[in-house]
N, C-alpha and C positions, 0 to 999 in steps of 0.2 A: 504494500500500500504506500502511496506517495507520501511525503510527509507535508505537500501541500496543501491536503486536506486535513489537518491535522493541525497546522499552524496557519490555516487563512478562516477567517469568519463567514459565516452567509451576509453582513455586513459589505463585506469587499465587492460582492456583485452585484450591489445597489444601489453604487454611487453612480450619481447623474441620471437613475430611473424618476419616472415620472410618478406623482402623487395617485394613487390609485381612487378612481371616481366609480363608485358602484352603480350598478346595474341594474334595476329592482326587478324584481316580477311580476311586477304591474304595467311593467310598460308593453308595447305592442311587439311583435315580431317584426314587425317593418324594421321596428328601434333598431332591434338584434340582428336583422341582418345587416345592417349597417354594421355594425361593431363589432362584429365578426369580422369582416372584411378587413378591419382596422386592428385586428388579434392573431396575434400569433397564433398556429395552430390548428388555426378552424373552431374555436369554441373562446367560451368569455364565462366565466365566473360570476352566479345567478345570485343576487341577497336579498332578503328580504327588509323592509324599511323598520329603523326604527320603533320603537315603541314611544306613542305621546307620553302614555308617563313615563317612561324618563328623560324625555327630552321639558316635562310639565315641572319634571322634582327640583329644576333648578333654573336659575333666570339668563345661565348661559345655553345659547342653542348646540351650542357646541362642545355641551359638558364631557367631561371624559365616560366612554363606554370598556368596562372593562375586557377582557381577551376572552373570559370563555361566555357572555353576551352575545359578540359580535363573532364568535363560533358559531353558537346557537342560530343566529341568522344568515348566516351562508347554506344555501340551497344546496347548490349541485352546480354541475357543468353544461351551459348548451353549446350545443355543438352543430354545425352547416347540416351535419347527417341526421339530427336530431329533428330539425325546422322542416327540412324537405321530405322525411318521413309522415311527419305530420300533416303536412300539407297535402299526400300524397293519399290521404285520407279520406279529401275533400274530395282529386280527380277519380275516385271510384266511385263514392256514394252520390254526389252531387249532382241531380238533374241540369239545376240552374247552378253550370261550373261557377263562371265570369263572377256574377254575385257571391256565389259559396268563396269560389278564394278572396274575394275581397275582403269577405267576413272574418275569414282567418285569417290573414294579414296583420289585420288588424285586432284580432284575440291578445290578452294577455302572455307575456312569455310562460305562466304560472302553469299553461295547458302542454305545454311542450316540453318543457324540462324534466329532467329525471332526478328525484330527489337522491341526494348521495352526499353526505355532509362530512364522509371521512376525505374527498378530493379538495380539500382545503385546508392546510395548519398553519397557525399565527406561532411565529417565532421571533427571539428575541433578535438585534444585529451580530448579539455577541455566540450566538450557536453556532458550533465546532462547523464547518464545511462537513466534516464525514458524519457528523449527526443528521444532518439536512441532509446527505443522498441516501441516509439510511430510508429516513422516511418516506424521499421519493422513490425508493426501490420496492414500498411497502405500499402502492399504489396512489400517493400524494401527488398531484398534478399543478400544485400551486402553493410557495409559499407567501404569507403576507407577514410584512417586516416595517417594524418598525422605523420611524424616518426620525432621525436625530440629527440635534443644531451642528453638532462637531463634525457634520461633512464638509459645512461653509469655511469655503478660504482654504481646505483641506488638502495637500497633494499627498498625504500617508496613507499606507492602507489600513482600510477598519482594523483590519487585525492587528497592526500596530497600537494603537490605540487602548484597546485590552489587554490586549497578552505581547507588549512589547519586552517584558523576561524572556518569554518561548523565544524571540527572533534572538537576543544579546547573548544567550546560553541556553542552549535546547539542553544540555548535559549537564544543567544545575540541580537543584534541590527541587525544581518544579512538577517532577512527575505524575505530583498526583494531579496538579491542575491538569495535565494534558489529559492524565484518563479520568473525569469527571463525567457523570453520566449526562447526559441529552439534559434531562430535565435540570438539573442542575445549573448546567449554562446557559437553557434558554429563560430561566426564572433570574441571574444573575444581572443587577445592571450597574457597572463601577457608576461611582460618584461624578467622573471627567465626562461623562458623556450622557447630556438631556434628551428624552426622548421627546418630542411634538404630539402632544395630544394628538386621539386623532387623524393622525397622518401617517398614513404605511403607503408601501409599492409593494406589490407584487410580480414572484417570481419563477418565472416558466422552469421547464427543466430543458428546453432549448437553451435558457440564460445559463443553465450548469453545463449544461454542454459545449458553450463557447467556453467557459472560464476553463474547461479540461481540452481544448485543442490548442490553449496557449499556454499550456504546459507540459505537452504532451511529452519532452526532454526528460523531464523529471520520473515520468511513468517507465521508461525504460526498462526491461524489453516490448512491454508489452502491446505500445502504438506497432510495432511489425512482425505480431502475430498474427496467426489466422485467426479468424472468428472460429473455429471451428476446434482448434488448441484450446482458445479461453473459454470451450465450455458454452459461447454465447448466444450460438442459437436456437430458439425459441419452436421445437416442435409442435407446441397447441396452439392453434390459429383455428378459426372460424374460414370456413370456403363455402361457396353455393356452386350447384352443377350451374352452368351456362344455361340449359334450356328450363332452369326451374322462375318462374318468378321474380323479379327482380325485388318488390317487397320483401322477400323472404331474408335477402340480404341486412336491411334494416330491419329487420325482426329479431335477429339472431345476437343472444350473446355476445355482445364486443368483447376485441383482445385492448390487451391495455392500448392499441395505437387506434382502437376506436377503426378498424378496417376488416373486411370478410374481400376474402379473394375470390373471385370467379375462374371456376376450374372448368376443364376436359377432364376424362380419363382417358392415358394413354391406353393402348395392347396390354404392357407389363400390368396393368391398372395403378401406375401411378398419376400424379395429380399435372395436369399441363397448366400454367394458370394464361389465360386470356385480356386480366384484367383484376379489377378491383374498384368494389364500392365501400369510399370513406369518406369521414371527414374532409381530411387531407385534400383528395379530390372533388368535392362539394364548395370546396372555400373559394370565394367569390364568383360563384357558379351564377346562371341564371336558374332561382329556384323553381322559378313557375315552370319554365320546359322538364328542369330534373324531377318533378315532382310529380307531373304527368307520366314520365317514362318509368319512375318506379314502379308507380299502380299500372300499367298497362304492358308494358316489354319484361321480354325477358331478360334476364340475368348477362346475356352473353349480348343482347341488342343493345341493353344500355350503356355497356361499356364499349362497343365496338362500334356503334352508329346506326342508326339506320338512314339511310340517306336519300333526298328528294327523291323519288322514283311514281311513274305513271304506275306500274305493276304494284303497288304497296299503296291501295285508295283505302284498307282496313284503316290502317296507321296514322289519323289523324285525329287534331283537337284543337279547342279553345286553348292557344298558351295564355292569351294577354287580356288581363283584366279592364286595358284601357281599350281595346279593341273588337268588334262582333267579327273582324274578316277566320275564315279560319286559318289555322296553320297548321302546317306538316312536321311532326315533329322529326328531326335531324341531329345528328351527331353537330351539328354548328351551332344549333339551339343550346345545347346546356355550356359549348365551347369546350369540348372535350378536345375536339381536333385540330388545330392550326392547318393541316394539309389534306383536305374534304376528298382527295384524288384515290382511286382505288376500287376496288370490289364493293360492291353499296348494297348488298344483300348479305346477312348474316350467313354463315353457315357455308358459304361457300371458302376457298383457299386465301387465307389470309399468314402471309408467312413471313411479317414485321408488323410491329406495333406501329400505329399513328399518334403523333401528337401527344395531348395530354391524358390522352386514356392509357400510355402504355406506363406499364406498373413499374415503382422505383426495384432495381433488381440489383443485386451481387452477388458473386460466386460463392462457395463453400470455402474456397484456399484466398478470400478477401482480407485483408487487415484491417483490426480496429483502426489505424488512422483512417485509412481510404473510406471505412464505410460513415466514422463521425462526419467527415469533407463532405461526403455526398449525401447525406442528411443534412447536414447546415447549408451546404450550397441550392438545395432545393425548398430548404423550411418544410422537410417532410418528419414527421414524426414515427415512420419505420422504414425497411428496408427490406424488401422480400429477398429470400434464399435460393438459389439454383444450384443445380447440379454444376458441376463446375465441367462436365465433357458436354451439359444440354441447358440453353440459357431459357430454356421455359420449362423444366421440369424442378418443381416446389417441393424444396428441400425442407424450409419453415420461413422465420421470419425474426426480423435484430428490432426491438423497440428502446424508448430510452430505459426502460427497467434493467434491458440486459446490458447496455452501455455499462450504466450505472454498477449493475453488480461485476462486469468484466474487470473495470477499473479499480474496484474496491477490493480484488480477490485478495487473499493473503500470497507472497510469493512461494509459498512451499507448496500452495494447494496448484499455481502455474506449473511448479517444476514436474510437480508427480503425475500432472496432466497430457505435458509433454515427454515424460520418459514413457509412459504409457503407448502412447500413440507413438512414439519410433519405435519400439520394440514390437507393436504389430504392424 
């Protein structure tokens, strides 16, 4: 384990983040798509308002709300794949579409969100770095962190600030502070350093993920290992057959990256993936076309297109709520594809992915570094697994859980990983 996380704070990766403005659950889905679009991730962090009495019990509006309060009212997570499921609701049941989406449009977010209140922990600035990826390894999707006056004029790191013993002499008398448990340092708060009522940022696990690729020296050997040495891929994953339903996809148990693949089966009967319905690829979608093609195509149409065609007169609908002309729903419609050029019948020889439908993928024999680069370079939140002789046969899948645990492993449990695997 680095020692980086060990002597840097959740602090350090919050300087210059922006004041976090909640979200309520009363506001409409319009809001939220909006704000999605504007979120990392493809989702945004749901809360619920305030209570009048305690904003009633005292004459500041802005009184302090204590941390397990402002727990209690943190919802859950919505998410692009969440809204357009929902929506998707509307184009099956819905005689009078145009009016029914406009209705839900304009619904409270309260009807779309999936209650989960363990996807959010308030931590303190001064919490270990390796205490916070514990917890995001433990399904934590967001922390929220207190914002303190001692960042202004500041060019130190948080962690200096705290625990500037650990930097002057890591091999002093301090060891028990360094193994102090989670709750200990995140309830801990020196005297040097005020907290701002009120005032937190919150923090993705993309935001842990950059601070681990500019350190990735430190982690040595383990940035140019295989995924596959460190243990890191994720063989349970959610997949739908191609010719099932495309619904059936947002129906299904999510993996932590919030994504269900759309598969073939080869001859061997192994899984060929085609594609993928997520978040991920939802984010700043056009909802109204993607929400149509959930409820109506299949699994394998809505990832691959279906495309303007005189032979395909079943395949249409109301996309636009502003509009009675009809429209044909297409792969251009939800912008899956940048290059429309191609086979435009499902089911026929399709033998490259187009555009934005085709699924983020890497080999078996890939490196942690390569695979963090090409998750950050995409703002994708996983990385599907191939075979490394067949780049469309579905090995599993890298999410930030397994980043997070690949980085954290201890190095004895690396080494006996890798003596293992050279000796067969």
């Amino acid at each position: 384990m680095a020692l980086a996380f060990v002597y840097h704070t959740v602090g350090d990766l919050t300087v210059g983040k922006p004041d976090l403005v909640e979200f309520h659950d009363t506001e409409t889905l319009k809001s939220a798509i909006q704000a999605i679009a504007d979120s990392p991730g493809g989702s945004i962090p749901i809360w619920k308002k305030r209570s009048l009495s305690l904003s009633s019990s005292s004459s500041d509006v802005n009184a302090h709300e204590d941390n397990e309060l402002r727990q209690q009212r943190f919802v859950g997570m919505l998410s692009s794949l969440d809204i357009a499921a929902f929506l998707a609701n509307t184009a099956t049941n819905s005689q009078d579409q145009s009016l029914d989406m406009d209705r839900k449009l304009n619904s409270p977010v309260s009807e779309a969100v999936v209650p989960n209140n363990s996807l959010l922990k308030i931590v303190d600035p001064s919490t270990r770095l390796i205490d916070a990826l514990e917890l995001m390894k433990q399904g934590v999707k967001r922390l929220l962190v207190h914002k303190c006056l001692v960042w202004k004029g500041s060019c130190k790191h948080f962690s200096v600030v705290y625990y500037s013993r650990w930097l002057k002499n890591i091999e002093s008398s301090n060891s028990k502070q360094t193994s102090m448990s989670f709750q200990e340092s995140s309830t801990s708060s020196p005297s040097r350093v005020t907290s701002i009522p009120n005032k937190f940022c919150c923090l993705s696990r993309e935001d842990v993920l950059r601070f681990i690729i500019g350190c990735l020296g430190a982690l040595a050997p383990l940035p140019l290992t295989s995924m596959a040495h460190l243990g890191a891929i994720n063989s349970h994953y959610n997949t739908v057959e191609s010719f099932k339903p495309a619904i059936e996809a947002a129906k299904a148990t999510p993996t932590d990256s919030i994504a269900v693949a759309v598969v073939e089966q080869t001859p061997e009967g192994k899984n060929k993936i085609i594609g993928e319905i997520s978040a991920h690829k939802l984010w700043k979608c056009d909802y109204i076309a993607a929400s149509w093609a959930l409820a109506n195509l299949s699994a394998g149409q809505f990832v691959m297109g279906v495309e303007d065609n005189d032979n395909d007169s079943d395949i249409e609908t109301e996309l636009s709520v502003d509009t009675k002309r009809p429209k044909r729903f297409s792969s251009r419609s939800i912008r899956f594809l940048s290059n429309p050029s191609g086979p435009g019948i499902f089911g026929q020889s399709r033998s490259m992915y187009r555009g934005r439908s085709a699924p983020l993928t890497c080999k078996v024999k890939s490196t942690l570094a390569a695979v963090i680069a090409q998750m950050l370079s995409h703002r994708a939140t996983h990385v599907w697994v191939t075979e490394d002789e067949r780049d469309d046969v579905l090995v599993g899948i890298v999410g930030y859980a397994d980043i997070l645990d690949a980085v954290t492993k201890p190095p004895t449990a690396f080494i006996r990983a890798t003596k293992s695997t050279e000796i067969m």
